[in-house]
C-alpha positions as CSV (number, residue, x, y, z in Angstrom):
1,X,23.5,-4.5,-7.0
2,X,22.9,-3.7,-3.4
3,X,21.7,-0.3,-4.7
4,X,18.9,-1.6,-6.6
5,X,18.0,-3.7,-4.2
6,X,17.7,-0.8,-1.3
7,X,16.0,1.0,-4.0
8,X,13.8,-1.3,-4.7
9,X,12.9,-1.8,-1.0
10,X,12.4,1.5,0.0
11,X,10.0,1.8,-3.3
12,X,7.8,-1.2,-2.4
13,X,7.8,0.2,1.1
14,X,6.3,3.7,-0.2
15,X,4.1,2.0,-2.3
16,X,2.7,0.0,0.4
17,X,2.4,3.1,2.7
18,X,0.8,4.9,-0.2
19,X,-1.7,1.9,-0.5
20,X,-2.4,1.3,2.9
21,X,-3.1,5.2,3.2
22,X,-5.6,5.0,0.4
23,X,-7.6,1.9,1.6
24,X,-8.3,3.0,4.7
25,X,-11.9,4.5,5.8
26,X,-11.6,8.4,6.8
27,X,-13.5,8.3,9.8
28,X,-10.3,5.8,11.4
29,X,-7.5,7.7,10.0
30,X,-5.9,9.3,13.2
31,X,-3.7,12.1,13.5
32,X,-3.9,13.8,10.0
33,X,-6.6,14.0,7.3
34,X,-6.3,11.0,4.9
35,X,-5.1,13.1,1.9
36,X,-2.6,14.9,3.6
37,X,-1.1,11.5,5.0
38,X,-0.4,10.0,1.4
39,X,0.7,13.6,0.8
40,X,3.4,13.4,3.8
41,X,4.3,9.8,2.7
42,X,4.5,10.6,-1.3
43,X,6.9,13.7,-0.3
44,X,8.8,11.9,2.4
45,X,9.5,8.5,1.3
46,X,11.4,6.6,4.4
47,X,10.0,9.0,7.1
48,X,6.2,9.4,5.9
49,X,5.9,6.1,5.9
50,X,7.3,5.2,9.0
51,X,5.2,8.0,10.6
52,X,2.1,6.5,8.3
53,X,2.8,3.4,10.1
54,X,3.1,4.5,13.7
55,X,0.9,7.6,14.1
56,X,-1.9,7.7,10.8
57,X,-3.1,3.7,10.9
58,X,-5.8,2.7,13.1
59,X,-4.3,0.2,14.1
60,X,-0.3,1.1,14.9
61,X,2.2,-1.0,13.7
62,X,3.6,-0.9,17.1
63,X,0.3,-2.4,18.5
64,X,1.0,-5.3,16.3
65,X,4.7,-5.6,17.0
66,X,3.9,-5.5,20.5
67,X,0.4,-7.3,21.0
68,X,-0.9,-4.4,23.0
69,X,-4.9,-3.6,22.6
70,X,-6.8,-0.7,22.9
71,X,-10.2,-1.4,24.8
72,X,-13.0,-1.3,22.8
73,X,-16.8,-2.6,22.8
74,X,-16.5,-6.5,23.2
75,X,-16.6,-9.0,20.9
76,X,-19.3,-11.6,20.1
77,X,-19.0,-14.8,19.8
78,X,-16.9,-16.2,17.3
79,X,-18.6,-19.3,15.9
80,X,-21.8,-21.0,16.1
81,X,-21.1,-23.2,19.2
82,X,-19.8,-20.3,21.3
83,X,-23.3,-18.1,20.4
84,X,-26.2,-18.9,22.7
85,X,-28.8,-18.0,20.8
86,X,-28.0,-20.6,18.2
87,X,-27.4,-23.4,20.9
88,X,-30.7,-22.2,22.5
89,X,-32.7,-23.2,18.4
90,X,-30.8,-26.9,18.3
């Protein structure tokens, strides 16, 4: 029984690399070409994906883990009360 479940883990896990891979835009795929990533995680189950996650998202799992942020441009508001223009029209 633990077998199967291990099995089945590691399965859903390559899936979910493989679907992850698939879904996301080419232009924010880092490291490898998109293809060649569901390639590397198709042919190396446990390690492709762990890569997938790490080094190929555009958003590393580690940043998540970790709460760390990459600077980027910054963010509008984020509902009608905190945008000026539309206070300005009331």
């Amino acid at each position: 029984m633990p077998r199967v479940v291990i099995a089945v883990a590691l399965l859903a896990f390559t899936v979910y690399c493989v679907v992850d891979a698939v879904q996301t835009e080419s232009r924010r795929v880092r490291g490898l070409p998109k293809l060649l990533w569901v390639a590397v995680v198709l042919l190396v189950p446990v390690l492709g994906g762990i890569a997938w996650l790490i080094a190929g998202r555009p958003r590393s799992i580690l940043d998540v883990i970790f709460g760390t942020r990459r600077p980027g441009p910054p963010r509008g508001p984020l509902g009608p009360d905190d945008d000026p223009d539309f206070l300005r029209d009331l």
